[in-house]
C-alpha positions in Angstrom: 106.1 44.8 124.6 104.3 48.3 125.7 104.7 50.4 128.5 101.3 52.6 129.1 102.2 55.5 130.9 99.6 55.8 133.9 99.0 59.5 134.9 98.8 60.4 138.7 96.4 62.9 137.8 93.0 62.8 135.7 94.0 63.3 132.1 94.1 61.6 128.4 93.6 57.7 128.8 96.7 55.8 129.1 99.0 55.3 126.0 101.1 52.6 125.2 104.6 53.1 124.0 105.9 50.5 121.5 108.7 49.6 119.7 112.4 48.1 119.8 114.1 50.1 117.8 114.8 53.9 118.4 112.9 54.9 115.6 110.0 52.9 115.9 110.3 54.0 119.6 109.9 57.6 118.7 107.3 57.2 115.9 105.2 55.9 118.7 106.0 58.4 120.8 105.4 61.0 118.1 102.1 59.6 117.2 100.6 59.9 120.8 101.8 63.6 120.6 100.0 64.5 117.3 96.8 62.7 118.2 96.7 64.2 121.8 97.4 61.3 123.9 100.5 62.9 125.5 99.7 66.3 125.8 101.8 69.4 126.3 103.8 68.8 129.9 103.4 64.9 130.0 105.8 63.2 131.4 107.8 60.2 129.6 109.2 57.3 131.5 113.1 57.6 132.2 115.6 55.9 130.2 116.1 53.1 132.0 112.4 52.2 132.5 111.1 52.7 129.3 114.2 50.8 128.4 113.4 47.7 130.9 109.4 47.5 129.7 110.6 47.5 126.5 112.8 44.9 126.7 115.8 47.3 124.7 119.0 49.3 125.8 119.2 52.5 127.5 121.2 53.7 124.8 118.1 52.9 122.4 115.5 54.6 124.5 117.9 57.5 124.9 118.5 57.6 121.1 114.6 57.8 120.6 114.4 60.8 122.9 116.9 62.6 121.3 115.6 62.4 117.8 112.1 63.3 119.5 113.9 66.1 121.1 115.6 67.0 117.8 112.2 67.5 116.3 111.2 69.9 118.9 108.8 67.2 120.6 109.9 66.8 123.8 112.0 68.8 126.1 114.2 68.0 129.0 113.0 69.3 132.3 115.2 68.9 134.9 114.7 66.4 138.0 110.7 66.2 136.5 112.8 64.6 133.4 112.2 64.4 129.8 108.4 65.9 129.2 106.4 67.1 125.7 106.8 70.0 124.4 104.0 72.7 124.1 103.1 72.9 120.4 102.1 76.1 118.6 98.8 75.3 117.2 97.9 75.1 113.2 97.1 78.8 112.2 94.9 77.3 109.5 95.8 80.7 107.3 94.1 78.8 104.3 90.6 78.8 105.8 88.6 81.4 106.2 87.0 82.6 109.7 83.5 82.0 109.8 81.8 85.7 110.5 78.5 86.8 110.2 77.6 88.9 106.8 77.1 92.5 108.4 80.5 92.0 109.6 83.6 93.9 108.0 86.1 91.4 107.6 89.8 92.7 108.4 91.1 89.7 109.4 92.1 87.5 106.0 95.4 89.5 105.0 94.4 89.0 101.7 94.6 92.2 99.2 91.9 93.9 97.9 89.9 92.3 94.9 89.4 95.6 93.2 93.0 96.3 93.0 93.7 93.1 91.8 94.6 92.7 87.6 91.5 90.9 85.5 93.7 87.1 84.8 91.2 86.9 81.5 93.3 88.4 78.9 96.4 87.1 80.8 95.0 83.1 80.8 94.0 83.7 77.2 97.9 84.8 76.4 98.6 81.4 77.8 96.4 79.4 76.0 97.6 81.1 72.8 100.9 80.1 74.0 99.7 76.8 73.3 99.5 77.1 69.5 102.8 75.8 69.4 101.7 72.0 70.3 98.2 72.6 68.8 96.5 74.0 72.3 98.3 70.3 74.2 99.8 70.2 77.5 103.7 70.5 77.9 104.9 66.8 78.4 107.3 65.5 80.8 110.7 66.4 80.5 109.6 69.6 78.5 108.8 71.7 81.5 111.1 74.4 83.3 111.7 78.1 83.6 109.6 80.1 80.6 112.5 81.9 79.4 110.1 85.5 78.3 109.1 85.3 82.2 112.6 84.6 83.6 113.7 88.1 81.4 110.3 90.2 82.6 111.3 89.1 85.9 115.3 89.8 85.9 114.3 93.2 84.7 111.6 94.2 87.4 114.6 92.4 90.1 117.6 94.8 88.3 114.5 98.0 88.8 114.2 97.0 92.1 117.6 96.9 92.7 117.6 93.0 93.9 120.6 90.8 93.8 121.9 89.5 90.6 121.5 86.0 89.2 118.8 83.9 87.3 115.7 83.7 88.9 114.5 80.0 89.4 110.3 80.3 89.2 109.0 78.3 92.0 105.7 77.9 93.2 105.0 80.7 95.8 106.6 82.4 98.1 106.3 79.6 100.7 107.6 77.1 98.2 110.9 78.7 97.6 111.5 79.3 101.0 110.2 75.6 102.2 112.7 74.3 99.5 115.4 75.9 100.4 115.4 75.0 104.2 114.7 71.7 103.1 117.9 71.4 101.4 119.8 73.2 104.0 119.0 72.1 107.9 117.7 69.3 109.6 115.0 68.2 111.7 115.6 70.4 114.8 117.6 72.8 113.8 116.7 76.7 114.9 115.5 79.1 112.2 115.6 82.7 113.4 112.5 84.4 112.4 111.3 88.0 113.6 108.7 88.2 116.1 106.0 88.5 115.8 106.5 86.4 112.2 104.0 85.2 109.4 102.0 82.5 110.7 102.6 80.4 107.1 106.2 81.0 107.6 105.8 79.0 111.4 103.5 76.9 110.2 106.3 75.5 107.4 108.6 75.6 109.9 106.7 73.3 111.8 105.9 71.0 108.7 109.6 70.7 108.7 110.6 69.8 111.7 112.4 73.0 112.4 112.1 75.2 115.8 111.6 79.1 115.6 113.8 80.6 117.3 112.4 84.4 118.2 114.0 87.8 117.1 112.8 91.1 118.7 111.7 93.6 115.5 110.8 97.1 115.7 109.4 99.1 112.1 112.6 98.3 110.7 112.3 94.7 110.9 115.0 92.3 112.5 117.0 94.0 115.0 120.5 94.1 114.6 121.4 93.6 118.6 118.6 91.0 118.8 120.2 89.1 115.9 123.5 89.1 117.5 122.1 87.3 120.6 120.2 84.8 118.7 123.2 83.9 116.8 124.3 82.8 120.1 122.4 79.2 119.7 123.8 78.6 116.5 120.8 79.0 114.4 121.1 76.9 110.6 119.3 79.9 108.9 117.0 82.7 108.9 114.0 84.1 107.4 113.4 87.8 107.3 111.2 90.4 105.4 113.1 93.2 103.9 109.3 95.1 103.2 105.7 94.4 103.5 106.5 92.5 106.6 103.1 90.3 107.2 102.2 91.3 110.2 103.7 94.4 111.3 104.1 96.1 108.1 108.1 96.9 109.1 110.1 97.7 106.3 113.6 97.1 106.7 115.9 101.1 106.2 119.5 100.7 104.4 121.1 101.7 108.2 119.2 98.3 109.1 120.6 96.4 106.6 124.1 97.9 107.1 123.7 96.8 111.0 122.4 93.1 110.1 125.3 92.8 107.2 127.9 93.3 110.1 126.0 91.1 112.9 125.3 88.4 110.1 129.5 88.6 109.3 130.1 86.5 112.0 128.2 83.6 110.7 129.1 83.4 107.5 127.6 79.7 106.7 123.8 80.5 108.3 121.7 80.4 105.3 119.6 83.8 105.3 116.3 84.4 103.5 114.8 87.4 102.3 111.0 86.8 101.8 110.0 89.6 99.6 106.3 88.5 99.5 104.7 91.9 98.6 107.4 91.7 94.9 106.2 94.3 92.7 103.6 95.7 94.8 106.0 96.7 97.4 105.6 100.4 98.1 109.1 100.5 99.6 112.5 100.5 98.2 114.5 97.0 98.7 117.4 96.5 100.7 118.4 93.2 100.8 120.7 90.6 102.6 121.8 88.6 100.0 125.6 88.3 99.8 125.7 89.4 103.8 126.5 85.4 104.3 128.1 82.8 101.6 124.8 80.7 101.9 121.4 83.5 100.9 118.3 82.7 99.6 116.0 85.9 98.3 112.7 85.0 97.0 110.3 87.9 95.0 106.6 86.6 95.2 104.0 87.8 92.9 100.7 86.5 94.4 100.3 89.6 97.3 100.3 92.0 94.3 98.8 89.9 90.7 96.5 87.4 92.3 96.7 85.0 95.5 96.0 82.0 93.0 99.0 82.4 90.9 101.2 80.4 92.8 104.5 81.9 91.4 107.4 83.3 92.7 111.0 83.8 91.4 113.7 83.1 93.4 117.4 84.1 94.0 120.3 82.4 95.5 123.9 81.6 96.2 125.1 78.6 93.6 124.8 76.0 96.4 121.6 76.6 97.5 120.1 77.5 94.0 121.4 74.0 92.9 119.7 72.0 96.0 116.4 74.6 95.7 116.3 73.0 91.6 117.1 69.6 92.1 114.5 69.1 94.9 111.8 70.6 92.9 112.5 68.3 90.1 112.3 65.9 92.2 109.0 66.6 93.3 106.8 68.9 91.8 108.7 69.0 88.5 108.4 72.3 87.2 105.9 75.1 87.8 102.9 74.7 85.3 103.9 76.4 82.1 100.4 78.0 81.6 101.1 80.0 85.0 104.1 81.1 84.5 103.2 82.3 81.1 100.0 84.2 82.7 102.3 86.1 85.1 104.4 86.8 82.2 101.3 88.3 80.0 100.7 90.8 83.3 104.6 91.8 83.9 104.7 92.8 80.4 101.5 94.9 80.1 101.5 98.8 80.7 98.0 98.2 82.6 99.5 96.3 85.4 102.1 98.7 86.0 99.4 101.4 86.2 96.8 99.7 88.2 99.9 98.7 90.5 100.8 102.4 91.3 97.5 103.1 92.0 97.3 99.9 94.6 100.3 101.0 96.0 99.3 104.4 96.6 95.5 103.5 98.0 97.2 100.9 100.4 99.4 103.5 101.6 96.2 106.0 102.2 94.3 103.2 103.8 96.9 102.1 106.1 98.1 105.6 107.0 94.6 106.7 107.8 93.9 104.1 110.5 97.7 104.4 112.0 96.6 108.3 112.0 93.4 107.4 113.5 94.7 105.2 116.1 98.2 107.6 117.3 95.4 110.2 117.7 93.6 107.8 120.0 97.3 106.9 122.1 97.5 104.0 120.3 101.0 102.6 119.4 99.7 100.7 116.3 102.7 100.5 113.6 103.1 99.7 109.9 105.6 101.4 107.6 104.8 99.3 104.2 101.8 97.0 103.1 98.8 96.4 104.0 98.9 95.4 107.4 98.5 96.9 110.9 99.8 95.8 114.0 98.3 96.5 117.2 99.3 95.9 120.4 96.6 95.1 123.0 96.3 94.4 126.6 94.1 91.1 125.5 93.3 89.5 122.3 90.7 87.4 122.8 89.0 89.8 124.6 89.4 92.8 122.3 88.8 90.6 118.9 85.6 89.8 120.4 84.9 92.9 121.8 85.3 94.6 117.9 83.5 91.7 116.4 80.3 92.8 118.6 80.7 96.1 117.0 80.9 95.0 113.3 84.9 94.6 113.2 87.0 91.3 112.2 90.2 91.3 113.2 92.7 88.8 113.3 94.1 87.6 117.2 98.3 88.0 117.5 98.7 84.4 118.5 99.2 82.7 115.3 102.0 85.2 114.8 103.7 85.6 118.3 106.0 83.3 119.8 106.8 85.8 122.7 106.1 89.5 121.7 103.5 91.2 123.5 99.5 90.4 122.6 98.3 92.3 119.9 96.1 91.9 116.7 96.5 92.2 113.4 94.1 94.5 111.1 94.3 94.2 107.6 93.9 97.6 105.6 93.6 96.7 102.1 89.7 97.4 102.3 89.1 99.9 104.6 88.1 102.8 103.5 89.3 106.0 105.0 86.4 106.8 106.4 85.9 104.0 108.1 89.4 105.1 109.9 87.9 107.1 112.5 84.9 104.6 113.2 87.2 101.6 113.7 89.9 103.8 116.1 86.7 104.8 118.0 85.4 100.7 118.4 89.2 100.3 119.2 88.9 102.5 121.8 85.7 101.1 123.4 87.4 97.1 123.3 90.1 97.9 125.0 87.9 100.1 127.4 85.9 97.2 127.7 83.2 99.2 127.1 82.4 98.2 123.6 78.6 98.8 122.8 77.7 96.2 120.6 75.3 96.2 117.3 71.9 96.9 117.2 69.8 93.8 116.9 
């Protein structure tokens, strides 16, 4: 039997719950949420009606709601009774905004091709690692950690003053922290995350089933009173940048860690994650939390800084959680491919990486220093202490994006980022060129003016 839920107002067509069970009961209810039958707000039938259309027990019904609720689906709501819950939408980070050529595109986050390393001579050190099995793959049961990388990456950790331990290399940034908050929570558990907060990171938390749960941040990242109210709805972990922070370029100070070490001290089983993203590009020193709580993860990605298509990341972690993190990637993807991991290794080890990533590091900084000096000059309170991103807030987004698009400008809207921080935009420095500092404060000044004046046709 199905109930269809008839709306009093004009809306989606009707939709017809089904099931006897509680799980098929919320599958179906799930499925009308992700394919916009119940929107945001819709109201589901109570208990005991669902529960008598259905021909099932309250106690079913109200099982079914709970795991919905559980997955952050549906909320209760008082004397109006159990409705869907708002869902962020998809950032779709991966795709690339469609803007017209004469455009400058700020908006990707991505880093700056030129200050990228050439992968030729590093993929060619790969395939000569192949001589070994006469240029064949790795077969099954052969793959793993390359044990030259796992060495060039413990040293550039113990340089950077990271915590101790043998790196696991998993496959991104995102990967080791996916994987370790996979092992760790369940669906519906709260992950504290700084806001505004990478829109991959909320994007995997929504893949997972697990609810953001928002911590106010200044230029130092988390904040050490915010944390201690947010610890408040018993969170299962957290995910914070110490540097680099993607999209507010905070950088976390050793005072900051010192105040997060004692908040976190009263929680010692949350799980807490350190995405270093930026790794050896990182143009500030690390202060990590590992060790703050028995249960830390700290992952050290290498994509921001060698190449966005070397999906390769090393990471850190108590015993427990290192032991879940490896046995769920064998379980899946196996191992990281072997001809990666031995092309990151070919660029850690090579004097010309280290001198083409000073000089990224220090035209980053000169990029990203000129707009913030352009912008404060302006009375603008744009920040960024590390990286390659700006963060600007604005009276509207939409408006302003649009606005600096007329005038030759991308820039990326806050929304993907913010769960309930202030509007704002995020502009991504790693190709501006200082003298385009002044022009873009200027175009900045005009959106938000409203008075921007467009391009000549």
């Amino acid at each position: 039997m199905a109930l269809r839920i008839i709306g009093q107002v004009p809306g989606p067509p009707p939709f017809a719950i089904t099931g006897r069970g509680a799980g098929d009961i919320a599958d179906a209810i799930e499925a009308g949420i992700v394919d916009g039958a119940l929107p945001a707000g819709h109201p589901l039938p109570t208990v005991r009606n669902l529960a008598a259309e259905l021909g099932t027990s309250t106690a079913t019904v109200a099982a079914a709601y709970r795991r919905l609720g559980e997955r952050g689906l549906v909320r209760g709501n008082g004397r109006a009774g159990t409705v869907v819950r708002p869902r962020r939408p998809r950032s779709a980070r991966r795709v690339a905004l469609a803007l017209p050529p004469d455009v400058v595109d700020l908006s990707s986050g991505n880093p700056d091709p030129a200050l990228l390393p050439d992968l030729r001579p590093a993929l060619a050190a790969a395939a000569d690692a192949l001589n070994g099995t006469d240029g064949r793959s790795a077969l099954y049961g052969h793959g793993g950690n390359a044990a030259e990388l796992v060495s060039a990456l413990r040293r550039r950790l113990d340089a950077d003053h990271a915590p101790p331990g043998e790196p696991l290399v998993v496959g991104g940034s995102l990967d080791g922290i996916g994987r370790a908050l996979a092992t760790s929570t369940r669906p519906g558990d709260r992950v504290l995350v700084e806001d505004p907060a990478y829109c991959g990171l909320l994007d995997l938390l929504d893949a997972l089933d697990l609810r953001p749960h928002p911590v106010a941040a200044d230029d130092r990242g988390a904040r050490a009173d915010a944390v201690a109210e947010s610890l408040t709805v018993r969170p299962a972990a957290a995910v914070f940048s110490p540097r680099g922070h993607n999209p507010t370029g905070a950088a976390r100070t050793a005072e900051r860690r010192d105040e997060l070490a004692a908040v976190l001290s009263a929680a010692p089983g949350l799980l807490v994650i350190d995405d270093d993203h930026l790794g050896p590009g990182a143009d500030r020193p690390l202060h990590p939390l590992a060790g703050t709580t028995t249960r830390w993860a700290y992952v050290y990605g290498t994509s921001k800084s060698l190449g966005p298509d070397l999906r390769v990341a090393a990471l850190l972690a108590d015993p427990i959680t290192r032991h879940r993190v490896l046995g769920h990637q064998q379980a899946s993807a196996g191992w990281v491919s072997l001809l990666l991991q031995h092309a990151v290794h070919a660029l850690l080890v090579d004097p010309a990486t280290d001198a083409l990533l000073d000089r990224a590091r220090e035209t980053y900084r000169a990029r990203r220093d000129a707009l913030l000096d352009a912008l404060r000059r302006r009375g603008h309170s744009a920040s960024a202490t590390s990286g390659y991103n700006v963060w600007l807030p604005v009276p509207h987004e939409a408006t302003t994006s649009q606005a600096l698009q007329n005038e030759g400008w991308a820039v990326r809207p806050g929304e993907a980022f913010r769960l309930v921080s202030p509007p704002a935009v995020r502009i991504t420095t790693a190709t501006l060129a200082t003298p385009q500092a002044d022009l873009l404060a200027d175009a900045v000044d005009r959106a938000i003016a409203g008075t921007g004046r467009g391009r000549s046709a």
